[in-house]
N, C-alpha and C positions, 0 to 999 in steps of 0.2 A: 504494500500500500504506500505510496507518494506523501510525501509529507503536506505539501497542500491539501490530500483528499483527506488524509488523515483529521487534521487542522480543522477541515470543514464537517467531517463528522462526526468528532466533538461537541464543536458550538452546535449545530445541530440537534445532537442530543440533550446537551445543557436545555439546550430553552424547549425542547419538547415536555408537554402536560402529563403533569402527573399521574396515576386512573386510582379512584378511590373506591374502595371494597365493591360494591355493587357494579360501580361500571365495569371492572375487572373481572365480576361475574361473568355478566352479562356479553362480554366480548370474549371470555372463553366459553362459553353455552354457544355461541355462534361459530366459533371456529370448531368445535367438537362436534355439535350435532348438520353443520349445515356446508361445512366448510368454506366460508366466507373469511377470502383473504383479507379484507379489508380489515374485518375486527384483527385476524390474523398480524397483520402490519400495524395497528394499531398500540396493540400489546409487546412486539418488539419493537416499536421505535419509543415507548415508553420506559424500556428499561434498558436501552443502549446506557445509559449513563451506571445503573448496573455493571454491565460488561465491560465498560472502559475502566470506572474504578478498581474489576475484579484484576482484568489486565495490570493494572499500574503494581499491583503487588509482585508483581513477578517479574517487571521489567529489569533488577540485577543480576538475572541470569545471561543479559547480553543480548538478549532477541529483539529484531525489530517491532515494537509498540504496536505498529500496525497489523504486523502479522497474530500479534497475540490478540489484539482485537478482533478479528476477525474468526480467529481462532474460539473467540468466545463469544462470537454471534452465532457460530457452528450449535454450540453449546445451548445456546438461548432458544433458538431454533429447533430444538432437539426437546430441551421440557415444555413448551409449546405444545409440542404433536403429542406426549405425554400425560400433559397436566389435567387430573382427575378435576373440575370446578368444586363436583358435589362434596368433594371432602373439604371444603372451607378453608383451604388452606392458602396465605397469600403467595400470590405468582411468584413474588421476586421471593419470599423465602424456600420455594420447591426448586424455581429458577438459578438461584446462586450454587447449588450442588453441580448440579449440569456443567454451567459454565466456569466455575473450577476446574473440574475433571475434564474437560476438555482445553485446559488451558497448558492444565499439568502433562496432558496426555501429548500435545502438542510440544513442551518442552522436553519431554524424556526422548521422544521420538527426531528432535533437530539440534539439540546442547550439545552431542559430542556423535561422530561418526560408531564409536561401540556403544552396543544396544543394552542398555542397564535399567536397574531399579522396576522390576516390573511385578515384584512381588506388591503387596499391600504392607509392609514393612519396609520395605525397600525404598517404595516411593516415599513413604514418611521420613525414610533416613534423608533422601537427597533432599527433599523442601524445606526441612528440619536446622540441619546439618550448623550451616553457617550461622542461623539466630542462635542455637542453643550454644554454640563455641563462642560465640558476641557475649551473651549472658554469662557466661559464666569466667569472659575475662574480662568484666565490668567491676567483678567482684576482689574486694582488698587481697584475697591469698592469690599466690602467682601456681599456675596447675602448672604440670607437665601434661605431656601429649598421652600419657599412660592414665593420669587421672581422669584428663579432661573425655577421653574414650569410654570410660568405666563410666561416671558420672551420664555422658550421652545414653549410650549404651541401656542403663537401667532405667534412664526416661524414656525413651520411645523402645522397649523389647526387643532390643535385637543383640546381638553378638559384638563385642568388641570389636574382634576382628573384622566383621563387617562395617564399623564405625571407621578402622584405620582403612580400609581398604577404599571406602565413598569418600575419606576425607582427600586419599591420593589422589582421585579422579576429580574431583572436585579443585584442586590445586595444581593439577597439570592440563595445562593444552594437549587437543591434540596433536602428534606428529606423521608428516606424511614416511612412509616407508622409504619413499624415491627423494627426500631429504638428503644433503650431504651431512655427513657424517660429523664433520667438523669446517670452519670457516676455510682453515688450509689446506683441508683434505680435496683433493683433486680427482672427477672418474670417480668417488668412493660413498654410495650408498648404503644407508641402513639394511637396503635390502641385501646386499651383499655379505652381510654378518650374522644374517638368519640360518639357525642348523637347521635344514631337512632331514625328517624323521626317515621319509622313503628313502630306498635303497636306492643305491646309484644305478644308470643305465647298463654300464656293463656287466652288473649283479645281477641284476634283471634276465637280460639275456641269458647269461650266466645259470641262473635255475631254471628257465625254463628248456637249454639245452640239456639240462640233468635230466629234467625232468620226462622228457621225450624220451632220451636212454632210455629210463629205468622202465617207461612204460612200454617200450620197444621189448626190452629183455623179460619181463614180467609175461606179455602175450606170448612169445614166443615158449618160453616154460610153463605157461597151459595147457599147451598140445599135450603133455605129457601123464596129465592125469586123464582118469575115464568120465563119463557123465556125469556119475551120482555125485562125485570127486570136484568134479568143476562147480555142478551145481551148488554143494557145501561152501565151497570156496569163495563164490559171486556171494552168497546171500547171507556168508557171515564174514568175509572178512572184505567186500569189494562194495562195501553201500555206506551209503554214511549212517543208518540205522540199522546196525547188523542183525539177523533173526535172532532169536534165544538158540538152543539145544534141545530145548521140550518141544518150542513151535516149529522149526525144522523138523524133527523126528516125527512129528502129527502129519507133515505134509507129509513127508518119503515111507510113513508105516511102520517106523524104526525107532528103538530107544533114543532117549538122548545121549543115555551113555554111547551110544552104537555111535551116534552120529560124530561128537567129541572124536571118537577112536580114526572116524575116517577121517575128519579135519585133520587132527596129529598127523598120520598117515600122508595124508597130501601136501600137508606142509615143509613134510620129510623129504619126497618127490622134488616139488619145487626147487626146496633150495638144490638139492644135489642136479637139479639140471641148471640152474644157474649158474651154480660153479664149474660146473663142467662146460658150457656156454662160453665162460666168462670167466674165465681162471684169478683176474686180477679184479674180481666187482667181492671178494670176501665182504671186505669192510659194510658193504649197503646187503649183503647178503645177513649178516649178523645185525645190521639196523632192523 
């Protein structure tokens, strides 16, 4: 929003009329049962000065005026399409919850590029944060950062360490990744000091050529057992939810002890054609 538009939808709002109990009935009855914009526009442009004031509280967080503004016409607009008349309750007091929570909603979502405080404690901690740290170094004894944590901490329920952690963020800018590193550093990005968890590309490759092998050498030493032998083989040791010994044996007609005996059996097979295959694969043969 333009500081002119801004400017004039202020004064605007300033000298727009007041609506007293009844009228504020009566023009929320009309927007509820008949949808008549009019009463509709009537009832927000009576409590824009609402929304501006709710705005100005929260302008230290560094956002443009305008954008909270509007942020909290959002808001205003929102318990409007809401507001029950029958329960007697005044607009602008059902009104100001709204356009709070959208004002708050709107600053957690643009304050900083990482996405925080989204709990219902969490939000309290960041809106919190800076008065209750004001308060309580207003007062004659000097805290440390350990006290003045604990003290926060036990006013609004949450964890210390959640207290030191919003007061970091809260006290650091953000920084872009693609930043130089230092004033004299040359060519030399933050992002360039970042450890990668993934493996490198030749590692990569790397097991996946293993991996081919071993499954090269694996098919090739199945030829070696018979039906039942392979069957056992695929459905307890070749799935990612291998059968039991009871449930296998129910299929093939056969104890589970039996069953047990032929895996051993097969397994036995296996590796001796492996090694014989592959004289020099022990080590993955013993894996």
């Amino acid at each position: 929003m333009e500081e002119t538009a801004r400017r004039a939808l202020i004064r605007a709002a300033m000298k727009a009329p007041y609506l007293d109990r009844q009228e504020e009935q009566e023009l929320a009855l009309r927007w509820k049962e008949r949808r008549d914009q009019q009463a509709l526009h009537r009832i927000t442009v009576a409590h824009m000065r609402l929304v501006i004031a709710m705005a100005g509280r929260f302008r230290h967080f560094g956002l443009p005026m305008g954008d909270l503004i509007q942020e909290g016409h959002v808001g205003l607009l929102e318990a409007a399409a809401r507001f029950e008349p029958e329960r007697e309750v005044r607009f602008s007091t059902y009104a100001s919850w709204w356009i709070r929570a959208s004002i708050q909603d709107y600053i957690l979502r643009n304050w900083s590029i990482v996405r925080g405080g989204t709990s219902s404690t969490q939000k309290a901690l960041f809106f919190n944060l800076r008065r209750l740290r004001a308060r309580l170094a207003q007062g004659s004894e000097v805290l440390s950062n350990a006290e003045v944590y604990k003290q926060i901490a036990a006013t609004l329920g949450v964890s210390e360490g959640d207290v030191a952690v919003m007061d970091a963020r809260l006290s650091s800018p953000d920084s872009s990744l693609n930043a130089p590193v230092s004033d004299e550093a040359t060519g030399s990005d933050r992002m360039d000091y970042l450890v990668a968890d993934e493996p490198l590309p030749d590692e990569v490759v790397e097991d996946l050529i293993d991996l081919e092998r071993r499954a090269g050498w694996l098919n090739n030493a199945l030829c070696v057992l018979n039906e039942r032998e392979l069957r056992i083989i695929r459905e307890r040791r070749l799935q990612d939810e291998g059968a039991t010994l009871e449930a296998l044996g129910a299929r093939l007609g056969i104890s589970k002890e039996r069953v047990r005996q032929i895996e051993t059996r097969a397994l036995e097979k296996l590796k001796t054609a492996l090694l014989r295959a592959n004289p020099d694969i022990a080590y993955y043969a013993a894996a």
